[in-house]
C-alpha positions as a printed Julia matrix, in Angstrom:
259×3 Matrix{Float64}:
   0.0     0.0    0.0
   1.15    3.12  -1.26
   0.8     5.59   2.21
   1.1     8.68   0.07
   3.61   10.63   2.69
   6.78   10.76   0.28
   8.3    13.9    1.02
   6.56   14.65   3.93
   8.35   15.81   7.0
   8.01   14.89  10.55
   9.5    15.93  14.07
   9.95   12.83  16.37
  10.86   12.88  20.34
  12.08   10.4   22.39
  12.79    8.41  18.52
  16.38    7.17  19.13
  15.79    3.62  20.32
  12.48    1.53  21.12
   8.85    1.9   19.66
   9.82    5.88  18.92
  12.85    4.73  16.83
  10.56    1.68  14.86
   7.74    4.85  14.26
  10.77    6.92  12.55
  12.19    3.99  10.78
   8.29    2.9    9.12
   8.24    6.58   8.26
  11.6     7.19   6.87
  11.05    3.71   4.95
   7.68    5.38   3.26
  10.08    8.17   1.84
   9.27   10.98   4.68
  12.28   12.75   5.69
  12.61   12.9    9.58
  14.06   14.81  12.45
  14.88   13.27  15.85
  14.85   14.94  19.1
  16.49   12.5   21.91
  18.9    13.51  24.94
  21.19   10.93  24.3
  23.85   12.07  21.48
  25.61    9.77  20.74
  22.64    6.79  20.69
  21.09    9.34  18.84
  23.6    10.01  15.98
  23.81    6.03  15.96
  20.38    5.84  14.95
  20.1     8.64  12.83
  22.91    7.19  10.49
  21.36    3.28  10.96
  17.81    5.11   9.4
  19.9     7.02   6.77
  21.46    4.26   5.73
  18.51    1.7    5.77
  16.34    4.05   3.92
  17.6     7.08   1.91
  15.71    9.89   2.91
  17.19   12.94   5.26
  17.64   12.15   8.88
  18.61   15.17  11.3
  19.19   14.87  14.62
  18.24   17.03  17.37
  19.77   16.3   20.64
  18.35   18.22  23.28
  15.43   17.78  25.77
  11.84   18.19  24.48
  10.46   19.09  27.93
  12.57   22.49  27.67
  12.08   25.66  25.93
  15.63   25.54  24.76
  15.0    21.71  23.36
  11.62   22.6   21.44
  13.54   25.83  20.0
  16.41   23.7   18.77
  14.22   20.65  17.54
  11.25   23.56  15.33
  14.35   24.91  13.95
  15.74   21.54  12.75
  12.19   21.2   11.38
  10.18   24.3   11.3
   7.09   22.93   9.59
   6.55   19.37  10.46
   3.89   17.64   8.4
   3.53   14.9   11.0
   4.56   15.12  14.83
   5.66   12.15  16.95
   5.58   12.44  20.91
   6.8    10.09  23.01
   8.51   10.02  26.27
   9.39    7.18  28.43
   7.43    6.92  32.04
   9.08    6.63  35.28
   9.8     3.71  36.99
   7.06    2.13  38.68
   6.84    2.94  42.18
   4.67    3.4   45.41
   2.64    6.49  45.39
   3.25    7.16  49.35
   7.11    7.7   48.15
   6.18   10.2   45.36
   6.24   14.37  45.85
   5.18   17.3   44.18
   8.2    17.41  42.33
   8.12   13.74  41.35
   4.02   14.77  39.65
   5.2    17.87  38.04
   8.57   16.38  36.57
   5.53   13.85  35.6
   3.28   16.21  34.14
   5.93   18.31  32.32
   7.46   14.93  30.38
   4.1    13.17  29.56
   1.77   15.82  29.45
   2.56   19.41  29.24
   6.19   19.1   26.2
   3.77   17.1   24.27
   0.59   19.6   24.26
   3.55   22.32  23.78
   4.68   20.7   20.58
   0.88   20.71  19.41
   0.8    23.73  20.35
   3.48   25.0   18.4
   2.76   23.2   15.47
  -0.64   22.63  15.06
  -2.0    25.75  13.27
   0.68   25.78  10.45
  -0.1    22.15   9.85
  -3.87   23.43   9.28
  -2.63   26.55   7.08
  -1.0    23.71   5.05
  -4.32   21.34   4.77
  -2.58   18.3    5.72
  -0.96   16.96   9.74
  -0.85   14.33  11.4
  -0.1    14.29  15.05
   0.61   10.69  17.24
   1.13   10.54  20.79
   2.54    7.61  22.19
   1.14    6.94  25.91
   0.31    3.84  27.51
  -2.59    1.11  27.39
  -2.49    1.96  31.4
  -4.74    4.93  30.48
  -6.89    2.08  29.92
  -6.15   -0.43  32.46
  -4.42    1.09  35.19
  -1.91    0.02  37.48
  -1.17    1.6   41.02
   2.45    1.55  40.63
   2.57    3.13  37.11
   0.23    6.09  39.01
   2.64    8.98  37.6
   2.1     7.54  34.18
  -1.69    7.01  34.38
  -2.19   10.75  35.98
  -0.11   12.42  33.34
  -0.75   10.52  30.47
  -4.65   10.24  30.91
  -4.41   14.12  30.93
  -2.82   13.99  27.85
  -5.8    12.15  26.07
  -8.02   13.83  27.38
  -6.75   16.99  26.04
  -6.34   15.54  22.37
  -9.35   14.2   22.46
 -10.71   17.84  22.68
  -8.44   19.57  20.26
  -8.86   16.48  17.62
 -12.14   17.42  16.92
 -11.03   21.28  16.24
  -8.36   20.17  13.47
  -9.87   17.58  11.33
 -12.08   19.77   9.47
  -8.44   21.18   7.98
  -6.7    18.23   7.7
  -5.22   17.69  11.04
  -5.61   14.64  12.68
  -4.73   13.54  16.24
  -4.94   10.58  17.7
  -3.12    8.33  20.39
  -1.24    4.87  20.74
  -1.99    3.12  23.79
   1.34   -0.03  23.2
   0.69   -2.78  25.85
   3.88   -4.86  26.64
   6.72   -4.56  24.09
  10.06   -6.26  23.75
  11.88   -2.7   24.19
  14.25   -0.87  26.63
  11.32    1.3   28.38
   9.93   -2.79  29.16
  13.05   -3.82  30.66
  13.34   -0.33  33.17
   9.47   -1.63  33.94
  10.43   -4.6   35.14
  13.51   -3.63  36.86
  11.32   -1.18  38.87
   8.96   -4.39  40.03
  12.13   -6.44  41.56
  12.11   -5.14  44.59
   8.68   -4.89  45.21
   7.63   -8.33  43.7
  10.99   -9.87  45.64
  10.65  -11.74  41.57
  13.69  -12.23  39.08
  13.67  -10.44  36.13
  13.65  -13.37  33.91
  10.48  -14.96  36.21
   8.63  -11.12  35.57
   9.73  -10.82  31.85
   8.61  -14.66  31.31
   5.1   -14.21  33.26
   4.45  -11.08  31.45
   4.69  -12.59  28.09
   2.32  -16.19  28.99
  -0.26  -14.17  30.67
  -1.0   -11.87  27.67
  -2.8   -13.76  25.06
  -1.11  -13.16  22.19
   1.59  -15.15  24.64
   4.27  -12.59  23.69
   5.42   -9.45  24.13
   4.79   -6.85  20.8
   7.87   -6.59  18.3
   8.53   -2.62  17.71
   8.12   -2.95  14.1
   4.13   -3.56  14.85
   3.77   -0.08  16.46
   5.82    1.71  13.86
   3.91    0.14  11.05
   1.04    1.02  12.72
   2.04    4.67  13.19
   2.98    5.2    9.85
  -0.63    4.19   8.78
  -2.15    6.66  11.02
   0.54    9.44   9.44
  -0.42    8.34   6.03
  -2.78   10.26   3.22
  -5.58    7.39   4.09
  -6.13    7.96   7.32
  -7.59   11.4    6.92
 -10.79   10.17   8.62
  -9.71    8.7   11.82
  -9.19   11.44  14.49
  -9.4    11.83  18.62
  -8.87    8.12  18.93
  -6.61    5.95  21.73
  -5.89    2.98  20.07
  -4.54   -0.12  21.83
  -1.88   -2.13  20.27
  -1.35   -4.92  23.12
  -2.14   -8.48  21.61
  -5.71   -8.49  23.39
  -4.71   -8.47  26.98
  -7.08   -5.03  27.01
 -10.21   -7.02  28.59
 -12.79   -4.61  27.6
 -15.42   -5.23  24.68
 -15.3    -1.19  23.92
């Protein structure tokens, strides 16, 4: 299927390694030239020249931190009008909410929440001058199903949606469409941090946790990258014009719910 995004560009956070890096490789591999934004440089420039390679198109990297002023200025001047905006951000570690300050929910709330409606913010209206956008956010299927220990990631993120859900419905009518992946368990870096945070609560080995994880969801595995990045590149994509304000699990049917 021809997506019909060559020669688009689009402005990815947190895209250096794990299901942000697969969403920039499924785009990059459709002919859309991309700019990361990810702290780490030199993981960063590794991936940037991996994508480059593997693919063709233009691959700039920003390194800088998307949850600053000074990182959003550097990564709208690497890419000043973005055609299709990526933002993702990895959670904290799980934890006990007793333990967690107001510090610990506003360092939350500005990496989950506040960077990301920022970047919409800043992008959003020049993407409806130009009749075409597309805007993914990747949170978490706990928005869904929560779980107490992920409670900084359920607070912020939920926020999140809710707020695209409300601004989705303002854009589409120009050619802006916003909508939300909620991944489930995923053979990926931001998986393995997860389980490290459970050890010492669970008194569990990592290889017990990672093994239960994948034979209790029912697709009995965890979900390969790739899956989420092809599936982010559709949403990007000239034929998805009609599918807006949507949270959209990807998470081999552990999600329980009929609706």
């Amino acid at each position: 299927m021809d997506l019909g995004i060559r020669g688009r560009k689009a402005l990815l956070s947190g895209a250096s390694r794990g299901l942000g890096r697969a969403c920039a490789l499924a785009l990059a591999s459709e002919g859309v030239d991309v700019t990361i934004v990810a702290r780490t440089r030199d993981v960063l420039e590794r991936t940037c020249d991996e994508i480059r390679s593997a693919t063709g198109v233009t691959v700039t990297p920003v390194a800088g931190d998307i949850t600053t002023k000074q990182g959003r200025a550097a990564a709208l001047e690497a890419c000043p009008a973005p055609d299709i905006l990526l933002n993702n951000a990895d959670g904290p570690v799980p934890g006990d909410f007793r333990d967690w300050t107001r510090d610990d929910w506003i360092a939350a709330l500005d990496t989950m929440m506040l960077s990301h409606i920022e970047m919409m913010r800043l992008t959003v209206d020049g993407m409806m001058d130009r009749g075409f956008g597309r805007i993914v956010n990747i949170v978490s299927r706990s928005v869904k199903t929560p779980q107490l220990e992920l409670g900084l990631s359920n607070g912020a993120r939920s926020g999140l949606v809710g707020f695209a859900a409300g601004l989705a419905r303002q854009t589409v009518g120009r050619g802006v469409t916003i909508n939300n992946l909620l991944p489930g368990i995923f053979d990926s870096d931001a998986q393995r941090r997860h389980i490290e945070g459970m050890l010492e609560m669970t008194g569990k080995s990592f290889d017990q946790i990672w093994r239960e994880r994948a034979a209790a969801n029912p697709a009995k595995r965890y979900g390969d990258p790739k899956e989420l990045g092809a599936y982010c590149a559709f949403l990007c994509s000239a034929n998805a014009g009609y599918i807006t304000g949507q949270s959209l699990v990807i998470d081999g049917g552990s999600y329980p719910g009929t609706y």
